[in-house]
Legacy VTK file of the C-alpha trace (Angstrom):
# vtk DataFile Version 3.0
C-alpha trace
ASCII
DATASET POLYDATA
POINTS 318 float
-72.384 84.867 16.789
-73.659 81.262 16.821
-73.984 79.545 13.617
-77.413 78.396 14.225
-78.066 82.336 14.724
-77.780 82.458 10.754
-80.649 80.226 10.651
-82.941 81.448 13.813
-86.044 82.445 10.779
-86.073 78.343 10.387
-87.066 77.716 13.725
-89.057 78.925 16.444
-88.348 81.407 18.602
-90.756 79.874 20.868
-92.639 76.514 21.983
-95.777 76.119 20.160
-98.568 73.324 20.424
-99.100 74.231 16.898
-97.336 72.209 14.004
-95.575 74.976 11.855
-93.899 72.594 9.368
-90.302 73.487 10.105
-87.921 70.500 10.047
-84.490 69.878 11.477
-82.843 67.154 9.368
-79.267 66.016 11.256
-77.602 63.634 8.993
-75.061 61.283 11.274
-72.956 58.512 10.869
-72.633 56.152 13.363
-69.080 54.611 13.679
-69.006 51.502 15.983
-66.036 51.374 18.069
-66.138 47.999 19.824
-68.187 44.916 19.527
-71.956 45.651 19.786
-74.783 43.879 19.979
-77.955 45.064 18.404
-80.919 42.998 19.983
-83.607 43.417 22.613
-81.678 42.937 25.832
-81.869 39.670 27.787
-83.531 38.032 24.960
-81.681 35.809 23.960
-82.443 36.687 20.118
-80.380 36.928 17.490
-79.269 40.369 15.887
-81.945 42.248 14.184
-81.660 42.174 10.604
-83.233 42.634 7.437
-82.817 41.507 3.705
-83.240 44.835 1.836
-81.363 45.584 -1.938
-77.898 46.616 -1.549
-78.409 49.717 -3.323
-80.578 51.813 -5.485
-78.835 51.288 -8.498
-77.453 47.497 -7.211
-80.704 45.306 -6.836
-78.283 42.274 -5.320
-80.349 41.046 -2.191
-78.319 41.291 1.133
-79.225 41.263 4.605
-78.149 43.931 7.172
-78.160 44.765 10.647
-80.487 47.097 11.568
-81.027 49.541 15.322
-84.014 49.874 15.883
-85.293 53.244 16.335
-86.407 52.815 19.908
-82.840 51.687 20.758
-81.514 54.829 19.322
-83.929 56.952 20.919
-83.760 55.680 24.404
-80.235 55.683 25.114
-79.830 59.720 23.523
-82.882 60.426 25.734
-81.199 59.221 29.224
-77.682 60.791 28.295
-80.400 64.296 28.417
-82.333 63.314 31.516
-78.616 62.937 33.407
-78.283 66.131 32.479
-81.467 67.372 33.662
-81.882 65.543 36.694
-77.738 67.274 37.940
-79.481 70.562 37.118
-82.703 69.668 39.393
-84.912 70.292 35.982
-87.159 66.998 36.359
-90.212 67.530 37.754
-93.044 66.170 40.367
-94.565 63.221 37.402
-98.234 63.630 37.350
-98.919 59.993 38.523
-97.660 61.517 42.063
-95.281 59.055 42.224
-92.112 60.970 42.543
-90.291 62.765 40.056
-90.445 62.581 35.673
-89.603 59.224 35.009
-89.393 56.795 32.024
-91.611 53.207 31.591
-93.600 54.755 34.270
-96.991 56.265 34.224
-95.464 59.118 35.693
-94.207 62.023 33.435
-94.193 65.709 34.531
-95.176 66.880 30.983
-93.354 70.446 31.869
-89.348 69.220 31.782
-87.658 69.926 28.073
-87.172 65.956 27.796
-91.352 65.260 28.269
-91.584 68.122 25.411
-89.499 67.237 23.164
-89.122 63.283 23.116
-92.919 63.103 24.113
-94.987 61.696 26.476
-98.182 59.647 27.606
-99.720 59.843 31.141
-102.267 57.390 31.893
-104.137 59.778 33.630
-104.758 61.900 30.764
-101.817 64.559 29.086
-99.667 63.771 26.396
-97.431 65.173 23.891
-96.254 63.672 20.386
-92.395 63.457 19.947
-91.130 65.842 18.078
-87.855 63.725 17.236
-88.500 61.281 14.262
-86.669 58.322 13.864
-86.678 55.257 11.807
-84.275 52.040 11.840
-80.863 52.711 11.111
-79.517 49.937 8.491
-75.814 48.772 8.417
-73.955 49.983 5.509
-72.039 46.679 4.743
-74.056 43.500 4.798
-74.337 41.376 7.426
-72.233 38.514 6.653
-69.579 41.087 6.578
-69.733 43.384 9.578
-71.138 40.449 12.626
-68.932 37.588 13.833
-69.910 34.850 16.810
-68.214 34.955 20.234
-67.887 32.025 22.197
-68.229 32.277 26.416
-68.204 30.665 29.541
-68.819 31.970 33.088
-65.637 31.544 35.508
-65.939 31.264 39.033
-64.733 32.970 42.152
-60.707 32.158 41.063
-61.099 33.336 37.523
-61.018 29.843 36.032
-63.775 27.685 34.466
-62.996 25.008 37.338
-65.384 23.767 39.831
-63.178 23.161 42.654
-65.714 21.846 44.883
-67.003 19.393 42.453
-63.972 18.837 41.037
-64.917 18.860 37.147
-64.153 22.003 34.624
-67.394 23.528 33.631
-68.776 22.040 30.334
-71.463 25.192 30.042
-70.630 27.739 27.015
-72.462 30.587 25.380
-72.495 32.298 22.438
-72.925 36.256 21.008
-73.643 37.707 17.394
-71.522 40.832 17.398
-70.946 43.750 14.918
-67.280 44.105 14.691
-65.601 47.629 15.085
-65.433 49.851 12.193
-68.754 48.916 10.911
-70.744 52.120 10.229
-74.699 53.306 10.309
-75.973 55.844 8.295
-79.400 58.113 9.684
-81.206 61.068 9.053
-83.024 62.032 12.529
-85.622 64.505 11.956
-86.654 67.410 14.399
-90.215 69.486 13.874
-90.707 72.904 15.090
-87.378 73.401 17.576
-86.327 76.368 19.009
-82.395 76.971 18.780
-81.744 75.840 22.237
-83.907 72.841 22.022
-82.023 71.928 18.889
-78.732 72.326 20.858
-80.109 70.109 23.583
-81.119 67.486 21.304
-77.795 67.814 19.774
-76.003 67.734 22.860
-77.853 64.265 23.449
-76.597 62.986 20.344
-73.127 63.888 20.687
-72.453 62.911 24.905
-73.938 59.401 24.017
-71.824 56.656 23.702
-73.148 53.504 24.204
-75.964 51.621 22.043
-77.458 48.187 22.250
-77.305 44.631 24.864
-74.736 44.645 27.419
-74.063 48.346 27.092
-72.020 48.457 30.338
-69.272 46.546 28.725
-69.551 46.569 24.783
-71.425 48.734 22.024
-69.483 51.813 22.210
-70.717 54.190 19.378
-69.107 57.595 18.168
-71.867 59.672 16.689
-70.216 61.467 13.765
-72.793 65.021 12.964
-71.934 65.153 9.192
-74.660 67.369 7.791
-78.065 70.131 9.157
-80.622 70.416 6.568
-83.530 72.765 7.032
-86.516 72.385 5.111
-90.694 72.696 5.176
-91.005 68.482 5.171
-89.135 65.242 6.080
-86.366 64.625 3.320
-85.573 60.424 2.564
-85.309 57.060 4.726
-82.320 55.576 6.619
-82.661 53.003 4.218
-82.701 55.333 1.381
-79.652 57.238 1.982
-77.531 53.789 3.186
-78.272 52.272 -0.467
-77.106 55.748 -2.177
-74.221 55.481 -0.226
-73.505 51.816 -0.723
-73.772 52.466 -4.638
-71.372 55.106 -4.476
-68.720 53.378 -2.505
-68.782 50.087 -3.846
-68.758 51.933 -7.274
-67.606 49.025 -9.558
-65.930 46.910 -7.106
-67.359 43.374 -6.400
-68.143 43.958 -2.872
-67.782 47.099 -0.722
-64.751 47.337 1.356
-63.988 46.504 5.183
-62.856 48.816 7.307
-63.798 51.705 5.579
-61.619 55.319 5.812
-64.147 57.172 8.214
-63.591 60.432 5.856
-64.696 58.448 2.908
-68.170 57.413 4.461
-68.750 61.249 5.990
-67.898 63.150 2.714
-69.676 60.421 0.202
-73.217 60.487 2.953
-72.770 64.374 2.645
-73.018 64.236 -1.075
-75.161 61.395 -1.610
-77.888 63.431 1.147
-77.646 66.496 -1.055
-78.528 64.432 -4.199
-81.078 63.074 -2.769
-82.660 66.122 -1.060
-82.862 67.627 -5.075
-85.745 65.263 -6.017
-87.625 66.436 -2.702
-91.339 67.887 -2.398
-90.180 71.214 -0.718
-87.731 73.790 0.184
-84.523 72.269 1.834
-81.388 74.185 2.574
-77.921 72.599 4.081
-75.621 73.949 6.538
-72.259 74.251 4.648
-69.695 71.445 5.693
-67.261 73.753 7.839
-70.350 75.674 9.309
-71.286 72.118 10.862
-67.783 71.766 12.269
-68.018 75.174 13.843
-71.394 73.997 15.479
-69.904 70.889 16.927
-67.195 72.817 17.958
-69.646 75.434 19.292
-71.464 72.683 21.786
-68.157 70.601 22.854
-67.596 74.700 24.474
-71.054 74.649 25.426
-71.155 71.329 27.218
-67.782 71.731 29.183
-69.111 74.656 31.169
-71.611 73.437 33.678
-73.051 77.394 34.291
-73.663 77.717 30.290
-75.314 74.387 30.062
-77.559 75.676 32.726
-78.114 79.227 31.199
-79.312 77.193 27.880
-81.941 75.403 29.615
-83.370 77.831 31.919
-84.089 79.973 28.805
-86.390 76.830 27.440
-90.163 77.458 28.668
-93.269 75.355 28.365
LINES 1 319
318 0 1 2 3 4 5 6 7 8 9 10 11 12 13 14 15 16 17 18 19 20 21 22 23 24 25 26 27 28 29 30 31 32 33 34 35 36 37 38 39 40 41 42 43 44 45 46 47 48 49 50 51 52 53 54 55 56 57 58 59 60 61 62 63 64 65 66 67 68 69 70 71 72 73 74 75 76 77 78 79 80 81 82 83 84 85 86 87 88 89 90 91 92 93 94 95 96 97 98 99 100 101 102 103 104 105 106 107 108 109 110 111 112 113 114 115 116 117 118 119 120 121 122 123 124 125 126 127 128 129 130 131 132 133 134 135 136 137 138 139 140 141 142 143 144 145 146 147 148 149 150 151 152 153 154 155 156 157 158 159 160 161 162 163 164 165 166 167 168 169 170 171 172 173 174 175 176 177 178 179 180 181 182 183 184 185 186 187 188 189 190 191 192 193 194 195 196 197 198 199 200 201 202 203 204 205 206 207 208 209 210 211 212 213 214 215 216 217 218 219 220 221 222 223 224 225 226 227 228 229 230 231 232 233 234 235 236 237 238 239 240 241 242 243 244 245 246 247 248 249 250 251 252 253 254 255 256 257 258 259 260 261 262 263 264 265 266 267 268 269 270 271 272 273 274 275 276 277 278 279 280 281 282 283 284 285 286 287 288 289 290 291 292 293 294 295 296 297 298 299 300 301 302 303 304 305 306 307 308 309 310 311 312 313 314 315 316 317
């Protein structure tokens, strides 16, 4: 039996248009694993960040890197329309322009992406996400976690020479970057999923891997599923839960520590979540620890067989 069997009367056993009020709240922790850069791609910006208190018993102003939802969003949401489009589950778009695609005016509205990420056709049709997401905050200020990277761009050889003009190229750049090891804290909040949505979603979370500007070659991310939490409303901000767990590892220490044990941050967000879930409007029950595990270890089975995957969606309807 499936673990999220135990909890099929939280969910639905079917898609309705109708809000029911049942929430999904997947606590994560997202470990960077190379540099990353955290900015609207091509702009040229700097690094998104914010000046927020440290904590929520620590006033101290600091400023910290933040992802912006979108960015999260997006990049889970392609890792799931890979997956549909092997499976030939993306539909004719109702522009008439080809098959479901994003930025376009031209969703199907039928596929299990368009229904559960949401969608807007021009034309008229459109569904509200059901996937709620706010900005993701660094744990460790910014000063701490982001360093500058100097560049050039070699030529043909490899070197910075111009052999035909016979001078070394004087052009540099420069990059903001969040160093490895720095960790993000979220709460991503799901309304009125069915089981196998749920694992799709999850799925999503777990297969992507890279986040950010210049994604081909930098921002890889390891999305650590640390805690499930069903309830009848959305539990506490991003922001929230990073201060709670800021005050609790810093504890009376100066200045939090860097690199942090990835253990440390899992089991202190787990218990700092639960804390904060007590002073909740509404019902709100966690998944026990090792029953998460299991579920993870439940979908990395799931995901390796192509004709289960497949099974899973075909039994999603619209």
């Amino acid at each position: 039996m499936s673990v999220l069997d135990k909890y099929s009367d939280k969910m639905l056993e079917n898609y309705t248009n109708n809000p029911q009020g049942r929430y999904v709240s997947l606590l994560l922790v997202r470990r960077i694993e190379s540099e990353a850069i955290f900015r609207t791609e091509g702009s040229g910006e700097a690094q998104n960040k914010e000046f927020v208190h440290a904590g929520l018993e620590d006033q101290s102003l600091i400023r910290r890197v933040v992802i912006s939802k979108r960015k999260q969003t997006a990049a889970e949401r392609r890792t799931g329309r890979e997956l549909l489009r092997r499976h030939g589950l993306l539909y004719e778009g109702e522009g008439g322009e080809g098959l479901c695609a994003l930025n376009t005016n031209n969703p199907c509205g039928q596929c299990i992406d368009c229904m559960i990420y949401g969608y807007a056709a021009g034309g008229g049709g459109a569904q509200k996400s059901r996937v709620i997401t706010d900005d993701a905050f660094s744990l460790h200020p910014a000063s701490t976690i982001t360093d500058v990277r100097t560049f050039n761009a070699p030529f043909e050889d490899g070197t910075p020479w111009d052999r035909e003009r016979e001078q070394r190229m004087t052009g540099l750049g420069s990059d903001e970057y969040v160093k490895p090891e720095a960790f993000f804290l979220e709460i991503e909040t799901l309304k009125d999923m069915t089981p196998d949505e749920l694992r799709y979603v999850l799925g999503n979370l777990l297969r992507t891997t890279r986040y950010g500007a210049i994604s081909s070659r930098i921002g890889k991310v390891k999305n650590l599923l640390t805690g499930i939490a069903f309830s009848n409303c959305e539990l506490f901000s991003n922001l929230e839960l990073t201060q709670a767990v800021y005050d609790r590892l810093k504890g009376d220490a100066n200045e939090l520590e860097f690199p942090l044990v990835t253990q440390a941050v899992v089991s202190t967000a787990r218990d700092a979540a639960r804390a904060l879930s007590q002073r909740v409007v509404g019902s709100v029950v966690w998944v026990p620890a090792d029953e998460v595990d299991t579920l993870v270890d439940e979908l990395i089975d799931l995901y390796s067989d192509d004709a289960e995957v497949e099974a899973m969606l075909g039994r999603v309807s619209y």
